[in-house]
Backbone bond lengths (Angstrom), bond angles and torsions (degrees), N, CA, C in turn:
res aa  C-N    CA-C-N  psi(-1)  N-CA   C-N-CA  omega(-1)  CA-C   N-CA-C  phi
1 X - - - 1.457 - - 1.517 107.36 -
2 X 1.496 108.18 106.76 1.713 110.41 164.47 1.676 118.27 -36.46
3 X 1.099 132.80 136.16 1.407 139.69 174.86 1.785 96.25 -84.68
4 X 1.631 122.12 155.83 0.876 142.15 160.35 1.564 123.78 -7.65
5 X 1.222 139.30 96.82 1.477 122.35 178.00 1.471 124.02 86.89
6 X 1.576 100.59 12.29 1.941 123.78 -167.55 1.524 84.87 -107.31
7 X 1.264 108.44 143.65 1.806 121.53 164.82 1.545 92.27 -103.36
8 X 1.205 106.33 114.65 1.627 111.60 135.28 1.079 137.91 -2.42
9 X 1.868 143.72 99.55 1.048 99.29 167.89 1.386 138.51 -95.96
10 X 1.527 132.05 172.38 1.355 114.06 -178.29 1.847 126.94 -71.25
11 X 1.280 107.87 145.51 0.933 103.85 172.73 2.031 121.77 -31.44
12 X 0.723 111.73 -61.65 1.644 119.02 -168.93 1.660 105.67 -71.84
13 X 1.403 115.72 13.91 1.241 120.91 -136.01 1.508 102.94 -122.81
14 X 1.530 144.54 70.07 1.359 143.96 -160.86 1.462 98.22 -55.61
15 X 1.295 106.92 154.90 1.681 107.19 177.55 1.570 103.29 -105.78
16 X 1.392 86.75 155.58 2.374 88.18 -169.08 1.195 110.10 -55.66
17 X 1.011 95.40 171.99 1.485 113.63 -167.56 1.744 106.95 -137.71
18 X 1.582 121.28 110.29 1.244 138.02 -162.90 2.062 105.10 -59.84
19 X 1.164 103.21 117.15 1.529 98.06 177.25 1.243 98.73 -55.80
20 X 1.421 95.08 157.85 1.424 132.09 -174.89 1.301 114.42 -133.15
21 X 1.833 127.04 136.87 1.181 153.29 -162.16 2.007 95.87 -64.82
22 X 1.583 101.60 118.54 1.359 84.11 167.49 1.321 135.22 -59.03
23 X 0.874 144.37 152.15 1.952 167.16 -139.71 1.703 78.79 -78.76
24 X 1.504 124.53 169.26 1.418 136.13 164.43 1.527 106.57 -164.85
25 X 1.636 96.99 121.99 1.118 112.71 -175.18 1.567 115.02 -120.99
26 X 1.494 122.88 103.86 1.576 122.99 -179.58 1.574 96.57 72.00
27 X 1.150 117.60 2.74 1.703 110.64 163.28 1.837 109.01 105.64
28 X 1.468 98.04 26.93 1.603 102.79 -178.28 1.534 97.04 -152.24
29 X 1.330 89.75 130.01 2.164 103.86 -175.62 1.341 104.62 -59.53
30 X 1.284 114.78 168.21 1.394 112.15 -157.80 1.965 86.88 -113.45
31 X 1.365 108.60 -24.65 1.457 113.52 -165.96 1.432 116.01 -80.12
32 X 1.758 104.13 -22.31 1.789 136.68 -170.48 1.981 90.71 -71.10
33 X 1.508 113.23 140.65 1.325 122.08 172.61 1.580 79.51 -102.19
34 X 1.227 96.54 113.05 1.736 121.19 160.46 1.116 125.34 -143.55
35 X 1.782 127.69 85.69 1.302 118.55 157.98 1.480 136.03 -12.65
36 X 1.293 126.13 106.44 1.427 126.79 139.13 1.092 135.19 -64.04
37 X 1.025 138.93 108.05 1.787 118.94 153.84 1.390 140.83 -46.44
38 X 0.869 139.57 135.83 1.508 122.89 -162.62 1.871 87.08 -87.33
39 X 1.517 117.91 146.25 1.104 124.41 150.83 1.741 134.32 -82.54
40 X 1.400 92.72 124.70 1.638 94.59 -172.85 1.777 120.09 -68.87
41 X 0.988 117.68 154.37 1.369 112.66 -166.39 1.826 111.84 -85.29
42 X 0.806 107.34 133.25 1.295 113.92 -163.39 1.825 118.65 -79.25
43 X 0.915 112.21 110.11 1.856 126.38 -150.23 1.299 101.66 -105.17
44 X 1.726 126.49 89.74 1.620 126.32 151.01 1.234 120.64 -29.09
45 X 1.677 155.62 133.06 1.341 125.65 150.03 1.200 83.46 -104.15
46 X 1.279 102.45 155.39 1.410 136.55 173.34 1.483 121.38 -73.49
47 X 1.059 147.20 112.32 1.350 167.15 -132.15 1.976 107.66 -96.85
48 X 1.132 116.10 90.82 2.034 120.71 -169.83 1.501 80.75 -31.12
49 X 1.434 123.46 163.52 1.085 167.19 -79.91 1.891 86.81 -164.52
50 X 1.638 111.70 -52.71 1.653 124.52 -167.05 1.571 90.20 -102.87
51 X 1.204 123.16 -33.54 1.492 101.59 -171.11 1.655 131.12 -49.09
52 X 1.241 106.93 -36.89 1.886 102.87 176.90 1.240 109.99 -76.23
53 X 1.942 121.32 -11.65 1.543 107.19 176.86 1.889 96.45 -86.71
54 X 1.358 110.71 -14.91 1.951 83.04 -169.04 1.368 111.80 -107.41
55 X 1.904 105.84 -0.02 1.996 102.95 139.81 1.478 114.39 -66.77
56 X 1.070 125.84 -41.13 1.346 123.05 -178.21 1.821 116.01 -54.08
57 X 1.337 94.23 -52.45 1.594 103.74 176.57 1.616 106.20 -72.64
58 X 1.156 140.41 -46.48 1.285 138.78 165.57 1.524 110.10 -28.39
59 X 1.205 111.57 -49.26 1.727 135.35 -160.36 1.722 91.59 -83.40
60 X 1.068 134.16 -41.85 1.578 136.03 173.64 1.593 117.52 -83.82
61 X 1.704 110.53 -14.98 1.176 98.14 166.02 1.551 132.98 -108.45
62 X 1.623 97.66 17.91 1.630 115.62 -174.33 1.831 84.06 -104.70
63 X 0.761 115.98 9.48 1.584 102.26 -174.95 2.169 108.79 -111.14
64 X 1.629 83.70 -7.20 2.051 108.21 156.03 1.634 80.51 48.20
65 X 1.490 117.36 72.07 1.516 133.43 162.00 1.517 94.72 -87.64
66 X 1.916 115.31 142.52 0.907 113.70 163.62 1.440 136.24 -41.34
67 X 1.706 133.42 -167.28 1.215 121.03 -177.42 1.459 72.47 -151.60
68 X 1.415 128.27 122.82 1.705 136.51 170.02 1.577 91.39 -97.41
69 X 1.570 96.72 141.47 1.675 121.60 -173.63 1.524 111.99 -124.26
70 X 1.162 95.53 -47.89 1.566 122.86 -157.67 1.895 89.14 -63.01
71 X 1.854 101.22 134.22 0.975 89.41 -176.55 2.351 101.32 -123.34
72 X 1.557 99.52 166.21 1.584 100.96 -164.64 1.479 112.51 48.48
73 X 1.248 119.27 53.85 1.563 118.98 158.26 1.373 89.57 -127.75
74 X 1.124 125.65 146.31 1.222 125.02 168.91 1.351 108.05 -126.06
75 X 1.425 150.52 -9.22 0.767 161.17 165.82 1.967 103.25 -61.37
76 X 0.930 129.32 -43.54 1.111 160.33 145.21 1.379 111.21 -26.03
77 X 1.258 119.89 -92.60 1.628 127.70 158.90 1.452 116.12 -41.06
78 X 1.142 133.60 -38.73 1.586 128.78 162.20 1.200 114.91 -42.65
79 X 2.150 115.79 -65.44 1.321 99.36 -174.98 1.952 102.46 -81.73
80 X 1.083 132.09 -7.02 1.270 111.01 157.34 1.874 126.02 -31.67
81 X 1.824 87.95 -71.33 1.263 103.00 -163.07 1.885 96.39 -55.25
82 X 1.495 121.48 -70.25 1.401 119.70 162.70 1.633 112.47 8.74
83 X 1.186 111.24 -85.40 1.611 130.48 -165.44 1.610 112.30 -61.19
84 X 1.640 101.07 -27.16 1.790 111.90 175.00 1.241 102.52 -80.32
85 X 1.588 111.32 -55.51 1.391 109.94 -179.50 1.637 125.74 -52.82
86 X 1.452 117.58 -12.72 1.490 122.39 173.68 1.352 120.13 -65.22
87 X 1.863 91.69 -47.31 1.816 100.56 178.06 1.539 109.57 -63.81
88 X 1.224 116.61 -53.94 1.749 127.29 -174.52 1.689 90.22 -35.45
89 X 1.269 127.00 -75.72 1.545 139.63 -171.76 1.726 98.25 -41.39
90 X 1.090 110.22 -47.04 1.080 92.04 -151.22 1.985 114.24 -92.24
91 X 1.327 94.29 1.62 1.822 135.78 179.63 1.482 96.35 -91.67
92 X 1.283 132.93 -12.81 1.627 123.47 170.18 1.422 99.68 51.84
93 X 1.610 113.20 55.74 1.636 94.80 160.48 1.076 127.24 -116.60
94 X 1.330 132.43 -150.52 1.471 110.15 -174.07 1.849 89.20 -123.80
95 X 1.348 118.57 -171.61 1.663 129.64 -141.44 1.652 85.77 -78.76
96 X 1.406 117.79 -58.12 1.553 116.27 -174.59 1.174 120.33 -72.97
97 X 1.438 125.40 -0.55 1.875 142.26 166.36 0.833 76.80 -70.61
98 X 1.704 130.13 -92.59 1.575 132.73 -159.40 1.710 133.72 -30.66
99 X 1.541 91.04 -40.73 1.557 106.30 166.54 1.576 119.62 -63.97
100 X 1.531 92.37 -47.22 1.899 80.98 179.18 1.507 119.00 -75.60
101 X 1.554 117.27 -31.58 1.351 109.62 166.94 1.675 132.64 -48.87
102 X 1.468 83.45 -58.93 1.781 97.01 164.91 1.137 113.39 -30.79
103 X 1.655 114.87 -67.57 1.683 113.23 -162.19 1.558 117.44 -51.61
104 X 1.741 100.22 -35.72 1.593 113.54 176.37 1.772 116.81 -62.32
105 X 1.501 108.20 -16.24 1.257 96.07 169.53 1.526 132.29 -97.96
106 X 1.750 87.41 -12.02 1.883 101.31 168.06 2.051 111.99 -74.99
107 X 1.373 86.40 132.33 1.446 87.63 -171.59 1.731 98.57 -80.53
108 X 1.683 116.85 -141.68 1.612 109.02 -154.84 1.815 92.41 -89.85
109 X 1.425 104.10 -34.16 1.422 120.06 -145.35 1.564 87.12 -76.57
110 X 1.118 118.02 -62.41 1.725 140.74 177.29 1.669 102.40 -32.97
111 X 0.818 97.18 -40.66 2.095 104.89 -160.39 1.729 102.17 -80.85
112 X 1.505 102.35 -34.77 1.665 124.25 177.26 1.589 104.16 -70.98
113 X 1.461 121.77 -26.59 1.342 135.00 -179.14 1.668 108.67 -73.04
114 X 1.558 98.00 -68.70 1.361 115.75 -162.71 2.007 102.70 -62.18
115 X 1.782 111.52 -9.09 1.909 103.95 -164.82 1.929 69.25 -109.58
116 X 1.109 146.69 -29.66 1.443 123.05 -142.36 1.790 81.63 -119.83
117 X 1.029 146.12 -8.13 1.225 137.33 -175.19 2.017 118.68 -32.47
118 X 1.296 133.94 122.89 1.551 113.61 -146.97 1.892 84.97 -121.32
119 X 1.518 87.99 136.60 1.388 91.06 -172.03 1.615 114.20 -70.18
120 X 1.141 112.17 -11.10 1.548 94.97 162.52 1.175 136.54 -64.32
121 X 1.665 116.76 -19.66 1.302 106.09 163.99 1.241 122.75 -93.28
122 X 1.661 123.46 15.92 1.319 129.66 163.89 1.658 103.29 -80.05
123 X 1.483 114.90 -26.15 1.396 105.12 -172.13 1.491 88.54 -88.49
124 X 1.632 145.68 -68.57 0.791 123.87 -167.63 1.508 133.39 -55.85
125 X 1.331 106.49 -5.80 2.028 101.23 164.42 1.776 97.44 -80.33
126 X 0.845 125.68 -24.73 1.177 129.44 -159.62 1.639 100.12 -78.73
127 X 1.647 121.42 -43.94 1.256 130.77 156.59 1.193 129.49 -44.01
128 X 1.743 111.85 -30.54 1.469 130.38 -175.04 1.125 96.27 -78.08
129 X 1.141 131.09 -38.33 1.663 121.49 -170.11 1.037 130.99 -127.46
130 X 1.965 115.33 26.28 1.261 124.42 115.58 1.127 127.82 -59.45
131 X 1.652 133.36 -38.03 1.680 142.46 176.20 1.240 117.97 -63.01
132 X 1.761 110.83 -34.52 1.281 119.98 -140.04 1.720 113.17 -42.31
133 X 1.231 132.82 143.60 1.447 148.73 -165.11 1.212 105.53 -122.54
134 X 1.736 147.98 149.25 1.540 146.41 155.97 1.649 114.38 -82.67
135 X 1.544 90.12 -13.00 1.874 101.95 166.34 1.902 105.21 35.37
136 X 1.225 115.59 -131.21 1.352 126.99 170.56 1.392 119.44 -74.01
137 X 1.561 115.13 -11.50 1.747 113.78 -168.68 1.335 96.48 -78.06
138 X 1.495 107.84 153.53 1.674 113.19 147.85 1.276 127.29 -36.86
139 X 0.963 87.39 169.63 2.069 100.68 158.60 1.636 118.05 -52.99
140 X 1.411 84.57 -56.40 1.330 121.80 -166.48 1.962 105.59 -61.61
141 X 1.233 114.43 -62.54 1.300 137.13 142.75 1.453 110.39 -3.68
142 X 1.399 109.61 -89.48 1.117 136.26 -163.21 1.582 122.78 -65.61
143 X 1.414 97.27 -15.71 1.640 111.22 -166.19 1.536 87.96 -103.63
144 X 1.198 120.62 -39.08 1.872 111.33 167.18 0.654 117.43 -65.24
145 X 1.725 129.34 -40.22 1.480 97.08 167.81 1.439 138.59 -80.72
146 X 1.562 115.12 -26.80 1.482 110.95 152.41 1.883 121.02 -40.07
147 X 1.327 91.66 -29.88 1.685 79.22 -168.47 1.222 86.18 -65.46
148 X 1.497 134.33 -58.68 2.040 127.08 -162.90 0.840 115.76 -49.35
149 X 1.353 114.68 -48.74 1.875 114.20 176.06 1.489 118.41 -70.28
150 X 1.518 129.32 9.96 1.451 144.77 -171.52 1.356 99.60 -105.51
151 X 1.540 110.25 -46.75 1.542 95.52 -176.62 1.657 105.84 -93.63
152 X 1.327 138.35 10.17 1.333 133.42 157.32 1.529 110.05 -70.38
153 X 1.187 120.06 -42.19 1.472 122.04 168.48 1.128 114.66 -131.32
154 X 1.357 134.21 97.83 1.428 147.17 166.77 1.270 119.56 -66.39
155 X 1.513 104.20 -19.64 1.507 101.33 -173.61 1.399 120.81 -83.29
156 X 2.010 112.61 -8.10 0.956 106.30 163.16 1.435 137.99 -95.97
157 X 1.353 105.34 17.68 1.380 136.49 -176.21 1.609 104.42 -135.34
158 X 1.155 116.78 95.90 1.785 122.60 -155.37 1.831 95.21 -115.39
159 X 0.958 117.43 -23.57 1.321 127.46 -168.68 1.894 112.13 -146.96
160 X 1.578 95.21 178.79 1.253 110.27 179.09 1.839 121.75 -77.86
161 X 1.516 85.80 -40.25 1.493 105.42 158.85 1.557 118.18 -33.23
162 X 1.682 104.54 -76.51 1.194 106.12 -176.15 1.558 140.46 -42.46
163 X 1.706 78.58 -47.58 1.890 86.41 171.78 0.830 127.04 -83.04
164 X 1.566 120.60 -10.44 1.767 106.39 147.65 1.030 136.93 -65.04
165 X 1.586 95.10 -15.26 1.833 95.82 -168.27 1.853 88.79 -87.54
166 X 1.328 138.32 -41.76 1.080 117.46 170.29 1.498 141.20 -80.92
167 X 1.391 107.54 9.12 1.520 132.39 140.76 1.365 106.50 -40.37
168 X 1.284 110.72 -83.14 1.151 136.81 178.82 1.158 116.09 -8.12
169 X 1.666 103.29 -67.50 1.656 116.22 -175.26 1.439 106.37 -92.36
170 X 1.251 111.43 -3.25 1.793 91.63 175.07 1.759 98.04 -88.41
171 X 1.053 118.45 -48.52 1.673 114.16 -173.24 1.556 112.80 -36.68
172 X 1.325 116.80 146.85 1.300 134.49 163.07 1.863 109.91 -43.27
173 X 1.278 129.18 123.09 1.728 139.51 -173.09 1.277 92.32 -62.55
174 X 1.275 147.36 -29.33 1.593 126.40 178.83 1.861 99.27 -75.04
175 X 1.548 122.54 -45.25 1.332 94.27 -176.88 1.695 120.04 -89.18
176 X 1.457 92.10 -22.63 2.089 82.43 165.86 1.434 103.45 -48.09
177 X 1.240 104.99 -57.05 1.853 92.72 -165.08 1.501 116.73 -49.77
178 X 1.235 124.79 -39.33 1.478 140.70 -174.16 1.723 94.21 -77.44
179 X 1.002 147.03 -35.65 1.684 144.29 -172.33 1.506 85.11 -80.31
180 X 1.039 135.42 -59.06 1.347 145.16 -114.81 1.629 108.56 -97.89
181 X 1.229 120.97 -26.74 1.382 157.26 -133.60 1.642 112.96 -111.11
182 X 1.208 138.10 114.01 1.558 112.45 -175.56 1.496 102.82 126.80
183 X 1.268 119.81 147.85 1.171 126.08 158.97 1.455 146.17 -14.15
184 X 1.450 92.21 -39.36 1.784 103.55 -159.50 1.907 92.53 -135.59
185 X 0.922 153.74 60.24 1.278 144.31 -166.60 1.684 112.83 -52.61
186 X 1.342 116.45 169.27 1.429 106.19 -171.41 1.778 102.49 -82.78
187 X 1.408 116.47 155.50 1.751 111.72 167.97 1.541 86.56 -122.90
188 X 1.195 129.41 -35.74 1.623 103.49 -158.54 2.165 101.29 -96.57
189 X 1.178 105.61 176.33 1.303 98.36 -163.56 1.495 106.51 -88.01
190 X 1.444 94.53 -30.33 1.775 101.76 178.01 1.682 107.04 -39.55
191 X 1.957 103.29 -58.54 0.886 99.18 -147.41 1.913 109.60 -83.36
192 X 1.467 111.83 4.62 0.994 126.15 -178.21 1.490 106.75 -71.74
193 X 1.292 110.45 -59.70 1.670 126.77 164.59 0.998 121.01 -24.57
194 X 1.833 113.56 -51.40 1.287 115.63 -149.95 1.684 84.71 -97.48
195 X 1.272 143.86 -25.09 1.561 134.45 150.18 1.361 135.52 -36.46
196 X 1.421 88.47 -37.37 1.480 104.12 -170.10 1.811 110.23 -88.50
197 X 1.275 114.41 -34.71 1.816 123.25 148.91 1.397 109.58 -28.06
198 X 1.361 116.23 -64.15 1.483 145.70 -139.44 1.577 97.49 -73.48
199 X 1.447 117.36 -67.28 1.239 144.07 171.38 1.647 108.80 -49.50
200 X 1.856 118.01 -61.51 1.467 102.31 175.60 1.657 114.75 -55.16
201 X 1.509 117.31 -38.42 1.442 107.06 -173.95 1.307 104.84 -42.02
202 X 1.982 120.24 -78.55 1.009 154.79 -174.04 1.773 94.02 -27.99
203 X 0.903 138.43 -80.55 2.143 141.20 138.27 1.241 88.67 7.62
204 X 1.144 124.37 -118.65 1.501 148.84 -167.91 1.488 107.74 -23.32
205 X 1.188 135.06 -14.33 1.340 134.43 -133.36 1.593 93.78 -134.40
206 X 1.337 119.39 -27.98 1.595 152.14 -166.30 1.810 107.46 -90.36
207 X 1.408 87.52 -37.37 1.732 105.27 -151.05 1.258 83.70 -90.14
208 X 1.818 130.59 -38.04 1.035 136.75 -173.42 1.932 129.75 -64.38
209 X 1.726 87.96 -32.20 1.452 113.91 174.08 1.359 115.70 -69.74
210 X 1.486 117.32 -34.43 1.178 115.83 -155.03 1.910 89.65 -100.64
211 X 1.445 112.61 -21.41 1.969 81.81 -170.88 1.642 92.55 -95.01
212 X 1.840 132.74 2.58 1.397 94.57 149.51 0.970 125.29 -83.38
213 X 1.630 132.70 2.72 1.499 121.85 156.64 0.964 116.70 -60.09
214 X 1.355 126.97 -65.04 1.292 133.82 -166.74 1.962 102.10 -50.23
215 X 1.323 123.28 -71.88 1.275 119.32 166.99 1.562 107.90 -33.06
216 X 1.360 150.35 -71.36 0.842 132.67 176.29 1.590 116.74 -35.27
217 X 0.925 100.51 -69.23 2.395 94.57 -179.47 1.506 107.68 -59.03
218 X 1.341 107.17 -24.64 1.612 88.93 162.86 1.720 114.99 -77.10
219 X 1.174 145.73 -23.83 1.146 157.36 -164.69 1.574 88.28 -97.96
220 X 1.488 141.64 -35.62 1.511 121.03 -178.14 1.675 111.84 -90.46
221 X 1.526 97.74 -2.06 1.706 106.15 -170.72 1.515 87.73 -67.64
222 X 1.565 98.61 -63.28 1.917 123.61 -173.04 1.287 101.66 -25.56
223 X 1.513 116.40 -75.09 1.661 127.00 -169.57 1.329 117.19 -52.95
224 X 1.224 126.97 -42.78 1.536 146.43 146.15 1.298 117.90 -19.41
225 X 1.470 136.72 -53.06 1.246 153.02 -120.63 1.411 86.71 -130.21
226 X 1.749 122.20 -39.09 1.676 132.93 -162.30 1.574 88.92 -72.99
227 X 1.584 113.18 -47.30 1.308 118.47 -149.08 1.428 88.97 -80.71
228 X 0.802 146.11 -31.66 1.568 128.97 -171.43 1.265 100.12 -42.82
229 X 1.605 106.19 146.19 1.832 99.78 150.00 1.680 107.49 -86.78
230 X 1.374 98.83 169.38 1.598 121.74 175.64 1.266 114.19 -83.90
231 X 1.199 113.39 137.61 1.407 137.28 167.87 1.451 126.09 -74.83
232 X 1.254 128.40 87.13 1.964 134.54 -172.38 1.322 84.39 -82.36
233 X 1.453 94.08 141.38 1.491 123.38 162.53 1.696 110.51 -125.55
């Protein structure tokens, strides 16, 4: 029974039907014309096999590391390796990074050096600098090359001690005696060095005084000898 002021409806006649909230699917109406894009599938390529070693080497050769040639010096190859070994450190790589870079900086001759290297001339540098002498070298001279042959074997130079005491005996006996001599003797090497400078000048400076004397009395013998008169027979 219709209530008061209600129309009827007709037979053939469905009664409304209350809208309803469109459907939502993943957060987009299903009833809304809204383009999607289809998403493309996302494709790894796979990385050659050599490519991360010749970024790596690229990356070691912008850093203009020497190239060691020189072959049986080893003194040589020390500060080589030294100066390579700074970049490697300072390239954060790991032990077998280091290896492959390295090899790229040994040329053909170098690489033939570093597999055939003959231990006798590891013992004979090693002989050199048990003997070692300042002979004719400087101070200066002489203290570079002890330093090269120091870092080939460190172990025979363990301390500060030591390498003074073989300072000591490699220097020329006029300036050991003059370093050596005095109150307070040197212990550290710096300050041994910087004695041993001090002392060759002070040498040199001595040695210098005495042959313009000597040239001079030879030059007053000369004039002497001019001035004579001659003897006729």
């Amino acid at each position: 029974m219709p209530h008061a002021g209600e129309v009827p409806p007709r037979d053939n006649e469905m009664p409304p039907v209350a809208p309803q909230a469109p459907e939502v699917n993943q957060g987009i109406p299903r009833n809304l014309d809204v383009p999607i894009a289809p998403v493309a599938p996302v494709r790894i390529q796979a990385i050659p096999p050599m490519a991360g070693e010749d970024l790596l080497y690229e990356r070691f050769r912008r850093m203009k590391a020497s190239k060691f040639e020189r072959l049986m010096d080893p003194i040589e190859a020390n500060n080589w390796l030294m100066d390579v070994q700074v970049i490697l450190d300072f390239m954060g790589l790991t032990e077998q990074e280091k290896v492959f870079c390295a090899s790229f900086a040994l040329k053909k001759d170098a690489r033939n050096w570093v597999m055939y290297y003959n231990q006798e001339i590891i013992v004979a540098q090693r002989d050199e600098f048990n003997s070692m002498k300042q002979g004719s070298m400087t101070v200066l001279e002489a203290v570079k090359k002890f330093e090269h042959l120091a870092r080939l074997y460190p172990e025979l130079v363990p301390n500060e001690t030591e390498k003074v005491r073989r300072m000591m005996k490699m220097f020329r006996k006029d300036i050991a005696k003059q370093v050596s001599t005095g109150n307070s003797p040197p212990t550290l090497v710096a300050d041994y060095i910087s004695r041993a400078i001090r002392a060759e000048y002070w040498i040199n400076q001595d040695k210098e005084v005495r042959a313009q004397i000597f040239k001079a009395k030879k030059e007053e013998k000369v004039v002497l000898k001019q001035s004579q008169p001659k003897e006729f027979y």
